[in-house]
N, C-alpha and C positions, 0 to 999 in steps of 0.2 A: 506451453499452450500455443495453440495454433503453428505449429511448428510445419506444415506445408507450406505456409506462405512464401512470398519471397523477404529475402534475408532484412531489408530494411523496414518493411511491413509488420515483420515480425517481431524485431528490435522494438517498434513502437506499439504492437498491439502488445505484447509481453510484458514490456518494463509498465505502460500505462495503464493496462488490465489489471494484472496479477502478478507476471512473475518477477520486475524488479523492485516490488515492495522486499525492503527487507527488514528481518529477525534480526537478534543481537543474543551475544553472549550475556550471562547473566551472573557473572563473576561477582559484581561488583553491584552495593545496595544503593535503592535511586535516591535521590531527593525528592522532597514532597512536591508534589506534581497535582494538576488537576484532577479530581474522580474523574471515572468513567460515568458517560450519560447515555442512556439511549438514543436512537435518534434513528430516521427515513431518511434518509440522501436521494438523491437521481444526478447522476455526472451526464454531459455530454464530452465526448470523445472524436477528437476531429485528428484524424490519420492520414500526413499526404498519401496520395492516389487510392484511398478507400474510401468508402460510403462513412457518414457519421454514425457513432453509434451510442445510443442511449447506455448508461451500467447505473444499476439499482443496487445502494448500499445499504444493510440494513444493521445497528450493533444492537443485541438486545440479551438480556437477562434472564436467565432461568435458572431454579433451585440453583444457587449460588454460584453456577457460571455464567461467562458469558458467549456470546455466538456473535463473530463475525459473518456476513456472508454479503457478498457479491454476484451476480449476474448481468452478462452483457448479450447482446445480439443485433448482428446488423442482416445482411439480405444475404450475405454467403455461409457465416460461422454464427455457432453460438458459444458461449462457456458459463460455467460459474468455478463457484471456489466459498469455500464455508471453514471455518476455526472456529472448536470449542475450546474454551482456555480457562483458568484462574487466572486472581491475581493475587501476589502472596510479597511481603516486605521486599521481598530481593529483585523483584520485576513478577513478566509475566510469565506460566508455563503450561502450555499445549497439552490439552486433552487429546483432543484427534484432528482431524484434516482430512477432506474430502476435497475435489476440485473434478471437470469433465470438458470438455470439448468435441464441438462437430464444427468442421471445416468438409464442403463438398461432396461430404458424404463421407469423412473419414473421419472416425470418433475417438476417443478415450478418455480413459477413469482413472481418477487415482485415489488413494486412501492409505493415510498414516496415522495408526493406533498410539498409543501412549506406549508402549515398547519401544515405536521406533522416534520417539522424539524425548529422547531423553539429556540432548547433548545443547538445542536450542530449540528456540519456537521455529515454528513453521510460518512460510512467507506470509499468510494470509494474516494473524496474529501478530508477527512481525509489524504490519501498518501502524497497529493501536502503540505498539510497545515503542518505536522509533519514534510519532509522534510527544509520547510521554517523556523519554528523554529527552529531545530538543525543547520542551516547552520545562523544564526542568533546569534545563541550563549546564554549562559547563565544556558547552564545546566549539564555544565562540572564536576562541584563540588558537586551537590547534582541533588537527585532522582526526576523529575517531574512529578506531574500526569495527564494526557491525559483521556479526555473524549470524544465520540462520540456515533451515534447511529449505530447498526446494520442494518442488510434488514429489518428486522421487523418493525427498530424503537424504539428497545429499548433502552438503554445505558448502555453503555459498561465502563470499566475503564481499561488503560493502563498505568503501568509506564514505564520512558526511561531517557536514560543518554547516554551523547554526550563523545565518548571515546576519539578516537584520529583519524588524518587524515595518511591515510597509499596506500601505491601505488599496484596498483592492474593489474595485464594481465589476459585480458581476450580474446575469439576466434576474438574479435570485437576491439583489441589494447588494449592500456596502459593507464592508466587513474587515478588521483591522485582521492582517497575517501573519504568523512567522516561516519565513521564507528561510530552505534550509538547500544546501546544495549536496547531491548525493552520487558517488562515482563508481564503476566499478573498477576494482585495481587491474581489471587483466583489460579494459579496456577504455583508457586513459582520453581518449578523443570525445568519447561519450560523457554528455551527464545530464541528472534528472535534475529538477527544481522543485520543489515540490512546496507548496503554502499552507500550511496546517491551520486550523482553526484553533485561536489562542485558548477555549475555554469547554472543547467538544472534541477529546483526544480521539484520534483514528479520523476525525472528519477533513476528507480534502477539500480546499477551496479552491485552487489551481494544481495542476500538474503540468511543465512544459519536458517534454526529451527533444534535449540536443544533438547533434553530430554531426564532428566534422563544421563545429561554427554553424550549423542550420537548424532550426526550429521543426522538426519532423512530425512530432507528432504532440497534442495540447488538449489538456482535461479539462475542464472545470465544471465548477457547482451551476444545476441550475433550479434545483427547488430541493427544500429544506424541513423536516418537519421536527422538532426535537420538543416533548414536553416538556414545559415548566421554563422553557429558555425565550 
């Protein structure tokens, strides 16, 4: 997504957007993990040398799936990105996947059916599911590696390690985190941070991307609406 930009812009609207949420292989059966809860998010998204951008997160429920979906928009581009998914003992698995972009007046769509996601979930799904493992436990002491597909469809590889839980203010209150550090293998100078909400899986409370030792580009929560919580 956004892939006219320039390359460090792009590193940081992609990885903090949409595209370096990652999926996992689903080999292996999780540990009991928090349910999935509904919930309204609003991030703000603060990208050096770009305009800030609002992105509206929404996970909800129907006839026994669930819908991810995401939308951001600042004064040049827009996007979203949506996953419908189950969930089933062994992890999570991908109904479909939609995601669209306009930059400058250059667009595009994508869409992956249940045929073509048959090997991992797709990135967008991926958030809720990588959240549920780290808050799950087991990858405190060593490096896990996280497989998913792209918009495309391709697979992608991510590794992550569950750091430690640390208390965070944000414009939207105070809220205890688990902070989880996430790399891509082909690109070892980079890395995401990412602070899940201990008891509201898929909900981001911060996102920072690094590179090159610099703080580039930085998410976080700024209003919250989850029933019943």
């Amino acid at each position: 997504m956004f892939r006219t930009l320039g390359s460090t812009a792009r590193r940081g609207l992609a990885a903090l957007l949409l595209a370096a949420i990652s999926g996992l292989a689903l080999a292996e059966r999780i540990p009991a993990t928090p349910e999935l809860t509904p919930f309204n998010a609003s991030y703000r998204l603060e990208v050096k040398g770009w305009p800030n951008a609002t992105i509206d997160h929404r996970l909800s429920r129907e006839n026994g799936h669930w819908q991810s979906r995401m939308q951001a928009a600042i004064a040049v581009a827009r996007g979203n990105e949506r996953s419908r998914f189950i969930v089933t003992p062994e992890g999570i698995r991908s109904v479909n996947y939609a995601s669209g972009y306009s930059v400058l007046g250059v667009s595009g769509r994508y869409r992956l059916g249940g045929g073509d996601l048959t090997r991992h979930v797709d990135r967008q799904a991926a958030l809720i599911e990588l959240s549920r493992r780290a808050l799950a436990g087991g990858c405190e002491d060593a490096v896990c590696r996280l497989t998913y597909q792209d918009h495309r469809g391709r697979e992608e590889a991510l590794d992550y390690r569950v750091l430690a839980r640390e208390t965070l203010r944000l414009p939207s209150g105070e809220f205890e985190a688990l902070k989880v550090e996430v790399k891509d293998p082909e690109s070892p100078d980079s890395t995401l941070l990412f602070h899940f909400h201990p008891e509201l899986p898929g909900l981001l409370l911060a996102v920072d991307y690094q590179s090159d030792g610099e703080r580039r580009s930085r998410l976080f929560l700024t209003a919250l609406d989850a029933p019943g919580r």
